[in-house]
C-alpha positions in Angstrom: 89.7 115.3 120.3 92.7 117.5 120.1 92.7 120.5 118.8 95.2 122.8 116.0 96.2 126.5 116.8 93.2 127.7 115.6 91.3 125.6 118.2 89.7 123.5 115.5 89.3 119.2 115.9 91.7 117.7 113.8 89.3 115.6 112.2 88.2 118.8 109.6 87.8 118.7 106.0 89.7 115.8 103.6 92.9 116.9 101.9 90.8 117.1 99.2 88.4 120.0 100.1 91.5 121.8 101.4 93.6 121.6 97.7 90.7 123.3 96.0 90.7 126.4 98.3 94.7 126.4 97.9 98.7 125.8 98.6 98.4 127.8 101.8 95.4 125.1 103.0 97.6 122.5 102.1 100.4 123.5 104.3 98.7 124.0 107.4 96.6 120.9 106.4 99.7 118.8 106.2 101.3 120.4 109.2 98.5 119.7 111.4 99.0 116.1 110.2 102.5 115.9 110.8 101.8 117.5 114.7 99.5 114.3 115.2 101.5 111.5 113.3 104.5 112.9 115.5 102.5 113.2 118.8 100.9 109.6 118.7 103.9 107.5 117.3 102.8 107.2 113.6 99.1 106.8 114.0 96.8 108.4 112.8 93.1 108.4 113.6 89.8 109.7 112.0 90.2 109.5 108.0 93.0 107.8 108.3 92.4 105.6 111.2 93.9 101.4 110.5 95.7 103.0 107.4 99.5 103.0 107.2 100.8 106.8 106.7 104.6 107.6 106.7 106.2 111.1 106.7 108.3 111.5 103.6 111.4 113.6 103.7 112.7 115.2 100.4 114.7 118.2 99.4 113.7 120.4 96.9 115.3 119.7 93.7 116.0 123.4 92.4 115.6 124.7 96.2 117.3 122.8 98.6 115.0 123.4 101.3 113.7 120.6 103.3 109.9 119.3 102.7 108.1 116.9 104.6 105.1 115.0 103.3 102.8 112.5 104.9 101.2 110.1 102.8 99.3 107.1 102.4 101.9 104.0 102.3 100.4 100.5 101.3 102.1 97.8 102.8 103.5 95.4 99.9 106.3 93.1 101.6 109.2 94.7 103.0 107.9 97.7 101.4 105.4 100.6 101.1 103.6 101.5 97.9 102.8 105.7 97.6 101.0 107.2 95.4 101.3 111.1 94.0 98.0 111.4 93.7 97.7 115.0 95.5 94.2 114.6 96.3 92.8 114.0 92.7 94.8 117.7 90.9 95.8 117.9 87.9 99.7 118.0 88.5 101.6 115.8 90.4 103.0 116.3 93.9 106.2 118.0 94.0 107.5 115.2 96.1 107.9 113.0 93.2 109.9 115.0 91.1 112.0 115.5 94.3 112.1 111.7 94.7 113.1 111.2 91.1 116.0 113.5 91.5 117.4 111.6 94.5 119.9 109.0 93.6 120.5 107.7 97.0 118.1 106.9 100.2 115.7 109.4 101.6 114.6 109.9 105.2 110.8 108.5 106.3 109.3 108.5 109.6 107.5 105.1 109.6 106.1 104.7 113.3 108.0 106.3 116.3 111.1 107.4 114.6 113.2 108.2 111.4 115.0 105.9 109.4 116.8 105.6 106.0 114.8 104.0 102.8 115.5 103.3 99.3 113.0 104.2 96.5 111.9 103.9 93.1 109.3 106.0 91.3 106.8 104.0 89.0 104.9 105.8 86.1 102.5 104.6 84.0 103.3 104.0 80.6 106.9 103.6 81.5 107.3 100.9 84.2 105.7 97.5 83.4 104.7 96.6 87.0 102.8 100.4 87.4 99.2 98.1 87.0 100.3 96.0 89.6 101.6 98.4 92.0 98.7 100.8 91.5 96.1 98.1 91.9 97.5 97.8 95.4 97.5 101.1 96.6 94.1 101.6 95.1 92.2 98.8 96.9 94.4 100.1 99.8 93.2 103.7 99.8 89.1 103.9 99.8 89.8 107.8 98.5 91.6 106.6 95.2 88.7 106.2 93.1 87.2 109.6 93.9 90.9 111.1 93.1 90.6 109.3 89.6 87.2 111.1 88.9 89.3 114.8 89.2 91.9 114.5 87.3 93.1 112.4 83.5 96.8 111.6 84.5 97.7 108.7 85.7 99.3 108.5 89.3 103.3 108.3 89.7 104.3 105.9 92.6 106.8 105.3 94.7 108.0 101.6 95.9 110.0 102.8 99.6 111.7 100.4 101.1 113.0 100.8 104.6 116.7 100.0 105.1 
């Protein structure tokens, strides 16, 4: 199994766990990730093994700087379904927010390299096909019903679409 810069497996606590300790867990959570999505061509194994994941590139809205997210993407057509779930906390990812200030594609790593995608963020309450869309990712994502019990909000998602 291989192993981070701290010499620990890869296979460690859920995304989950590491939120409630912290941001600072979340980073080097996500990084790690990012190390083996890069290293084995876009797959994943352990938690995540048979499960789509993409790497989702977005700038910071009031930054600028550059942010890269891997998450669980549900295939549905040409597309992907994402969810902001963030583990099950009570606020949405940043990601989204970043996504909804984006008028033009974004950059996603889907596999073995980057490519360009459009994208459309879905909220509950505001987009009639949310139900739909979420129903998918949910039976998708075996985690999504534990991430329910944590938090009251409903989910934003995010239909990508690779050019």
């Amino acid at each position: 199994m291989p192993r981070s810069r701290t010499g620990r497996t890869r296979s460690g606590p859920t995304i989950a766990k590491i939120r409630a300790k912290g941001t600072p867990q979340v980073a080097d959570f996500n990084d790690t990730v990012i190390e083996s999505f890069r290293a084995n061509a876009g797959v994943l194994g352990g938690h995540w093994e048979g499960k789509t994941t993409l790497l989702l590139h977005t700038a910071g809205r009031k930054s600028g700087r550059h942010f890269v997210n891997p998450v669980v993407a549900a295939p549905y057509g040409d597309s992907y379904i994402i969810a902001g779930s963030a583990g099950g906390a009570p606020q949405d990812p940043q990601w989204v927010a970043n996504l909804e200030a984006v008028a033009g594609p974004v950059t996603i790593e889907l596999g073995a390299g980057p490519a360009q995608a459009d994208h459309r963020v879905v909220r509950a309450g505001r987009d009639d096909d949310w139900d739909r869309l979420y129903a998918v990712w949910r039976a998708y994502w075996p985690d999504a019903a534990s991430y329910e019990q944590r938090t009251s909000r409903k989910f934003p998602l995010a239909v990508i679409t690779p050019r």
